[in-house]
C-alpha positions in Angstrom: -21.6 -11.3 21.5 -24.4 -12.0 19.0 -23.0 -14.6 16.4 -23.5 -13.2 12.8 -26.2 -15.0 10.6 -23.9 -16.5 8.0 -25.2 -15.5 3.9 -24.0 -16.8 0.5 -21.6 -13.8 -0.7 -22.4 -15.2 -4.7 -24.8 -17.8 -6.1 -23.0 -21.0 -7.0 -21.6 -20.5 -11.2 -23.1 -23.8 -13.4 -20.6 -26.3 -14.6 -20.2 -27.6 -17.8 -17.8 -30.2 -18.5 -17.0 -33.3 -20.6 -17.1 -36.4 -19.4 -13.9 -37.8 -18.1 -13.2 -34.5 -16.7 -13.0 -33.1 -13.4 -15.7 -30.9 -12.4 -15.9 -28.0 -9.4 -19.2 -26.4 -7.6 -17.8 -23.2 -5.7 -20.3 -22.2 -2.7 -19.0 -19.1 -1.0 -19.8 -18.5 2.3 -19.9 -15.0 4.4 -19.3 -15.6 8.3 -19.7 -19.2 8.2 -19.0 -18.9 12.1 -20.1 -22.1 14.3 -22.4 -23.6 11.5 -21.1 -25.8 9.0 -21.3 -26.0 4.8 -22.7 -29.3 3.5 -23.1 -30.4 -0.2 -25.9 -32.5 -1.6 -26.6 -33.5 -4.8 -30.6 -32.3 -4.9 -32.6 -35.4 -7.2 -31.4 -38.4 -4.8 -31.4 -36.0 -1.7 -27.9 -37.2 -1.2 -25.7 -35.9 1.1 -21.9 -35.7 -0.4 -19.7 -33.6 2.0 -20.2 -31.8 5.1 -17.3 -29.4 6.2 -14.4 -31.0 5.1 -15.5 -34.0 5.3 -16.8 -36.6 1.7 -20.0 -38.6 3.2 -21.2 -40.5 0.3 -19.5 -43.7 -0.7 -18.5 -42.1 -4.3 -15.1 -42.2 -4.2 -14.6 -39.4 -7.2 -16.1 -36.8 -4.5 -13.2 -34.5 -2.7 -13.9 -31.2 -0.8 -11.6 -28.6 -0.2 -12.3 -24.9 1.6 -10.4 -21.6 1.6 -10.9 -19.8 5.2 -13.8 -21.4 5.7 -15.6 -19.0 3.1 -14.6 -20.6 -0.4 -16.1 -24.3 -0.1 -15.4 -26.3 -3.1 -17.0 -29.8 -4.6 -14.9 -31.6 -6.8 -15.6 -34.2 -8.8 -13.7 -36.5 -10.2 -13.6 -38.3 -13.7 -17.8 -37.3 -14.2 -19.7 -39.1 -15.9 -23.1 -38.3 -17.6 -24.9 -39.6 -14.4 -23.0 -36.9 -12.2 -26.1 -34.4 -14.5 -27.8 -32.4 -12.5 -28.4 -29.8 -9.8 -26.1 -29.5 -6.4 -27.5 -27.6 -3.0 -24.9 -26.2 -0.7 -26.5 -26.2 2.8 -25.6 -23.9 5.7 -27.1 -25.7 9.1 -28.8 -22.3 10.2 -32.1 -22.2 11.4 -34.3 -22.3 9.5 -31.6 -23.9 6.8 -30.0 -21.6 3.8 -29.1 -23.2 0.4 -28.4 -22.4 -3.0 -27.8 -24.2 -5.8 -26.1 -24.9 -9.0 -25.8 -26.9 -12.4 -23.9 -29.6 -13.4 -24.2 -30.3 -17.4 -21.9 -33.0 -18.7 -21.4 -33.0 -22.1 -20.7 -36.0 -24.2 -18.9 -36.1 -27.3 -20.1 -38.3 -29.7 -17.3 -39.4 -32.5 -18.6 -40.1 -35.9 -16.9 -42.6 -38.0 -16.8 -42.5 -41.8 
């Protein structure tokens, strides 16, 4: 039996959240079979979280997945470094990704 080529069933929805917040990047995944989901955050070529599994050393990173289709990033307590684009990976080959937006917003107070 041939396995199925897995596909991204929708494109990762931006994120925009203040800081202090916690902020989620949904990738959803269509017959995911044998191959696995990783996260990376694209400008340091980091890699964050493979299956359900947190590889980087920033503790404010979780990962969570709903039948192994709904794969989401959570980030905890961002802050305005956390700016910036996110590639979920499927380890096909060759390799399929998408990507989304993190903006963080900060509020500036202004005192009279």
């Amino acid at each position: 039996s041939r396995i199925v080529d897995p596909k991204f069933s929708s494109p990762i929805v931006n994120m925009t959240a203040p800081v202090g917040r916690d902020a989620f990047l949904t990738c959803v995944v269509q017959d995911l079979g044998p191959y696995k989901v990783a996260w990376l955050r694209v400008d340091t070529q980091t890699i964050l979280t493979i299956q359900n599994h947190v590889i980087t050393k920033n503790q404010r990173i979780g990962i969570a997945n709903s039948e192994h289709k709904t794969w989401t990033m959570r980030i905890k307590d961002i802050k305005e470094s956390d700016k910036g684009w996110y590639m979920c990976q499927i380890n096909t080959d060759p390799m399929k990704s998408q990507m989304g937006y993190l903006d963080v917003v900060v509020h500036h107070h202004h005192h009279h």
